[in-house]
C-alpha positions as CSV (number, residue, x, y, z in Angstrom):
1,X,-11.3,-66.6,-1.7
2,X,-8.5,-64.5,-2.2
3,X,-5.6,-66.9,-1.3
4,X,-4.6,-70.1,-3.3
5,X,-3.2,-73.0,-1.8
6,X,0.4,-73.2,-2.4
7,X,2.2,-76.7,-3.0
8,X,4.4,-77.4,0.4
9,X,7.6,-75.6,-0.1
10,X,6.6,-72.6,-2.0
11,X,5.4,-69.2,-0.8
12,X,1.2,-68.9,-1.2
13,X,-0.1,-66.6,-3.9
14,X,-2.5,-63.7,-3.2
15,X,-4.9,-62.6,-6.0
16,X,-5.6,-58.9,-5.8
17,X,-8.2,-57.5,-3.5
18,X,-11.8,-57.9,-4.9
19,X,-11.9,-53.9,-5.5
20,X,-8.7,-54.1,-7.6
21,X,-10.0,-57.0,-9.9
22,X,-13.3,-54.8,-10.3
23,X,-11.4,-52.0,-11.2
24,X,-8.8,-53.7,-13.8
25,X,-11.9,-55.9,-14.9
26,X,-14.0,-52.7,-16.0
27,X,-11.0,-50.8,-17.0
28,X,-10.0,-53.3,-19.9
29,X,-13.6,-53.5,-21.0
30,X,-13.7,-50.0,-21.5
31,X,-10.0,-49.3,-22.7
32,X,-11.0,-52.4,-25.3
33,X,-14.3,-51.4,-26.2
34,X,-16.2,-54.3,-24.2
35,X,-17.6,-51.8,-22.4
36,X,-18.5,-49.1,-25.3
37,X,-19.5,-45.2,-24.1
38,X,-22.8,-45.0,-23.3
39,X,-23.2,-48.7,-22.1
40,X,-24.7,-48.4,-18.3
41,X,-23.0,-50.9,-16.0
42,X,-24.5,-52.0,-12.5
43,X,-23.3,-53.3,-9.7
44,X,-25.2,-56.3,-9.4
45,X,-24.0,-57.4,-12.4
46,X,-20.6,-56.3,-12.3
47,X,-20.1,-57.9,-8.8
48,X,-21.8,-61.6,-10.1
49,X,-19.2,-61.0,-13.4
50,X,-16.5,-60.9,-11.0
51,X,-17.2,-63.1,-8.3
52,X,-17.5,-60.6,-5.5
53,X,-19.9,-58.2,-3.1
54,X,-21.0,-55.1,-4.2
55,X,-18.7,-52.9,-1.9
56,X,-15.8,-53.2,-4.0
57,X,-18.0,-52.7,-6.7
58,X,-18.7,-49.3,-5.7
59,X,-14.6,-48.6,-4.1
60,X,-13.9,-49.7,-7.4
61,X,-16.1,-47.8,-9.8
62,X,-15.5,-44.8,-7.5
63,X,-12.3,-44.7,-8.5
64,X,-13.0,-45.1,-12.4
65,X,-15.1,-42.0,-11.8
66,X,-12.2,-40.3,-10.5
67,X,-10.5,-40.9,-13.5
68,X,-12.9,-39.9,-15.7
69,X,-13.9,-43.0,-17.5
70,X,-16.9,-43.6,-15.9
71,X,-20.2,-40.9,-14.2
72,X,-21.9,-42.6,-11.3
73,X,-25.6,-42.8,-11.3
74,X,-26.9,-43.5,-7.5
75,X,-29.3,-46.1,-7.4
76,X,-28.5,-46.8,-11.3
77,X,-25.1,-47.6,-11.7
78,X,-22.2,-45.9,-13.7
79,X,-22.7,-44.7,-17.6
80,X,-19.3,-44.8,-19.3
81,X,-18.6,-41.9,-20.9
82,X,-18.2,-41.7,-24.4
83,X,-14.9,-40.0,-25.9
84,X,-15.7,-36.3,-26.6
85,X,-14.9,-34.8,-29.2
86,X,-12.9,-31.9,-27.0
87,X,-11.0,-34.8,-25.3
88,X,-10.1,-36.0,-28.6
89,X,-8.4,-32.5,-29.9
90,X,-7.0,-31.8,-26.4
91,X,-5.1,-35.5,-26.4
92,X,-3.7,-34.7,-30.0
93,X,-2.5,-31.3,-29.1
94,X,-0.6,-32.6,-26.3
95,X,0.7,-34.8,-28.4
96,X,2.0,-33.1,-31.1
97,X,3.5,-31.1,-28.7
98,X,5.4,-33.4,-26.7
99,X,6.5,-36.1,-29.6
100,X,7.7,-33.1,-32.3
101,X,9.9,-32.1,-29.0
102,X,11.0,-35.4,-29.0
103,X,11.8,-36.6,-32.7
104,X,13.8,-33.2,-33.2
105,X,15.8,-34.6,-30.1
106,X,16.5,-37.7,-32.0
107,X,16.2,-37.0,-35.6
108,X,19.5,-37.9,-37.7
109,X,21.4,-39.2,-33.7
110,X,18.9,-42.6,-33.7
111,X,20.5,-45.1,-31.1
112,X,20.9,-48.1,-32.4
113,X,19.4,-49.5,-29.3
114,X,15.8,-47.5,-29.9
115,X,15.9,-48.1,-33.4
116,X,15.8,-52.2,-32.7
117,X,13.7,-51.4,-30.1
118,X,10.9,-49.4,-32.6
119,X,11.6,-52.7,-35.6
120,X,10.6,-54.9,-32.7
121,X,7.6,-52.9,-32.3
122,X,6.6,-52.7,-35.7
123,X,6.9,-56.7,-36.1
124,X,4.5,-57.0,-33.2
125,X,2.1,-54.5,-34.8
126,X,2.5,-56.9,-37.9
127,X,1.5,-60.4,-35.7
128,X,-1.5,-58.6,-33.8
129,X,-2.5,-56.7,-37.5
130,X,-2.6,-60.2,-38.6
131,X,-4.1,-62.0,-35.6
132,X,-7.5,-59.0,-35.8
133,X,-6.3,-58.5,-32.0
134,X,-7.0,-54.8,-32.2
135,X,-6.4,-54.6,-28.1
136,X,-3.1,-55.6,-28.4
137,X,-2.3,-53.7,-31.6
138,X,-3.4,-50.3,-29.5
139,X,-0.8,-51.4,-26.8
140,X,1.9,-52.3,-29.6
141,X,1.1,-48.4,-31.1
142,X,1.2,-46.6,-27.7
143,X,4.3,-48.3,-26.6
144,X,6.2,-47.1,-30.1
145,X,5.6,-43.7,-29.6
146,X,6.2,-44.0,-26.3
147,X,9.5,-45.3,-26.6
148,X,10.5,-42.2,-28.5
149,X,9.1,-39.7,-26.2
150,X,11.1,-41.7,-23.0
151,X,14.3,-41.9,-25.3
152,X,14.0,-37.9,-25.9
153,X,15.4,-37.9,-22.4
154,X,13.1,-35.0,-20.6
155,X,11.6,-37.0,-18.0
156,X,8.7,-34.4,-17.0
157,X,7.5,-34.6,-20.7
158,X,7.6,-38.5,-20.2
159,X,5.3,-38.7,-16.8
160,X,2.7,-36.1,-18.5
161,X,2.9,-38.5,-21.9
162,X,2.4,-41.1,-19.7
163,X,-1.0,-40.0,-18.3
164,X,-2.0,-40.2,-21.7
165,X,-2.1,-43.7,-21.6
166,X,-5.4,-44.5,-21.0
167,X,-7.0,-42.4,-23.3
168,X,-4.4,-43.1,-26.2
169,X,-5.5,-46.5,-26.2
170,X,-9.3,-46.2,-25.9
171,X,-9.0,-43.6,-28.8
172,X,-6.6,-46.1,-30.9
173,X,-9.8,-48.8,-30.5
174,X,-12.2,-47.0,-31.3
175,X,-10.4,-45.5,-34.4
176,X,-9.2,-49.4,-35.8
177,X,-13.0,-50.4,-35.3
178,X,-14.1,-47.9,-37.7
179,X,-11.9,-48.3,-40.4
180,X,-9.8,-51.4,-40.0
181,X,-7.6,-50.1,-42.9
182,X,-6.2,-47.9,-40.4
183,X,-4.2,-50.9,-38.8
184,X,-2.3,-51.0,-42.0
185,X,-2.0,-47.4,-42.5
186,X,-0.8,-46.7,-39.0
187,X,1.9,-49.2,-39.7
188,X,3.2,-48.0,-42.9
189,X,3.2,-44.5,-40.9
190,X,4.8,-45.9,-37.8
191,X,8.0,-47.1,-40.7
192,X,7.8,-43.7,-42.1
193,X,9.0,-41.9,-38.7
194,X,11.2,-44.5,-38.1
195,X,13.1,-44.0,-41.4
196,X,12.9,-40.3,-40.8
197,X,14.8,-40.6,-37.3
198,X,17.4,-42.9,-39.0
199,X,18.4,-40.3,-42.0
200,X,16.2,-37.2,-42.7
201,X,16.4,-34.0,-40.9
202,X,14.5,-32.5,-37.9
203,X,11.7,-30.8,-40.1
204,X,10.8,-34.4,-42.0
205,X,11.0,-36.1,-38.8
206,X,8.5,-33.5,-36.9
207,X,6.2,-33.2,-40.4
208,X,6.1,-37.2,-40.2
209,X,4.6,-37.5,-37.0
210,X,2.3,-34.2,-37.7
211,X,1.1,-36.5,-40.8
212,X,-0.1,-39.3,-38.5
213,X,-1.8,-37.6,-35.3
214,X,-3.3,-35.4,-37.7
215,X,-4.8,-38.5,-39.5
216,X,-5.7,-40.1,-36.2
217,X,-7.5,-37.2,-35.3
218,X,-9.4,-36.9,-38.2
219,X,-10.2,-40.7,-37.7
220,X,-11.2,-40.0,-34.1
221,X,-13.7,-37.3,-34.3
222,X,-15.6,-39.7,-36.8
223,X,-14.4,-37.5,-40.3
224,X,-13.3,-38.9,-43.2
């Protein structure tokens, strides 16, 4: 049932169409590895895990499909589709593209405001390092880099970072599950570009950030 009963004076509460909790339901099982590439999902089961019928099963997966996550299977159900190694390279050249732009922007003219922004996000890092919430660490990663890249102040460059999202954080997973020293590493990395906005130059800002998608790469394609 997709409204709740409200207490009198208050305004009722819709939960999201049936299709739209499929879709978010998959999506986070995928984006945290609950769902690992290769793993064959079906309807039937996908509709009893989240209470509904099997047509917004299918609106729902259809749309993962169009995004790439997922390859439909008629009568079988939807494969999710491993991270390639092409994907991999492709996301990390875009990368290093878009956030060496950005730190030479900001390198030696930090904000005050982005730098307590970037601490913040390194404490959080710390707590979800801590916690061996590797989901929430992947957000916590994104969202520092991303602050950087917004704070650059090219907006165009910030929507196509932005459609990174997805696979940024399905690659940062799969990287922290195997080899959980990365969490650490990626923190004492994050720190290191921080402190080379705050006082070195453009090329020790842009070689710091080379340093860590490089190593994320690496870590990515399965190389040691």
């Amino acid at each position: 049932m997709d409204t709740v009963t409200a207490p009198p004076g208050s305004t009722a509460v819709k939960s999201p169409p049936a299709a739209e909790r499929v879709y978010l339901h998959v999506k986070a099982g995928v984006l945290d590895r609950s769902y690992e590439g290769g793993t064959l999902l079906t309807e039937g089961d996908l509709a009893e895990a989240v209470g509904v019928s099997r047509t917004p099963v299918r609106e729902a997966l259809l749309r993962l499909e169009a995004e790439g996550l997922l390859k439909l299977y008629p009568k079988k159900g939807a494969l999710v589709l491993p991270v390639s190694a092409q994907e991999i390279a492709d996301v990390v050249e875009t990368r290093l593209l878009v956030e060496q732009h950005a730190v030479a922007k900001l390198a030696g003219a930090l904000p005050e405001p982005l730098a307590a922004r970037l601490e913040e996000l390194l404490a959080e890092q710390r707590l979800h390092a801590a916690a061996g919430d590797l989901a929430a660490f992947a957000v916590a990663d994104r969202c520092f880099h991303a602050e950087i890249v917004r704070a650059a102040g090219n907006r165009i460059l910030a929507q196509l970072y932005d459609q990174l999202r997805d696979r940024q954080l399905r690659m940062g997973v799969a990287t922290m599950h195997a080899e959980p020293s990365r969490v650490a590493k990626n923190i004492e990395e994050h720190a290191e570009i921080l402190d080379a906005l705050r006082g070195a130059g453009v090329g020790e800002a842009k070689a710091a950030v080379s340093r860590h998608l490089v190593r994320v790469n690496t870590l990515a394609r399965g190389e040691s």
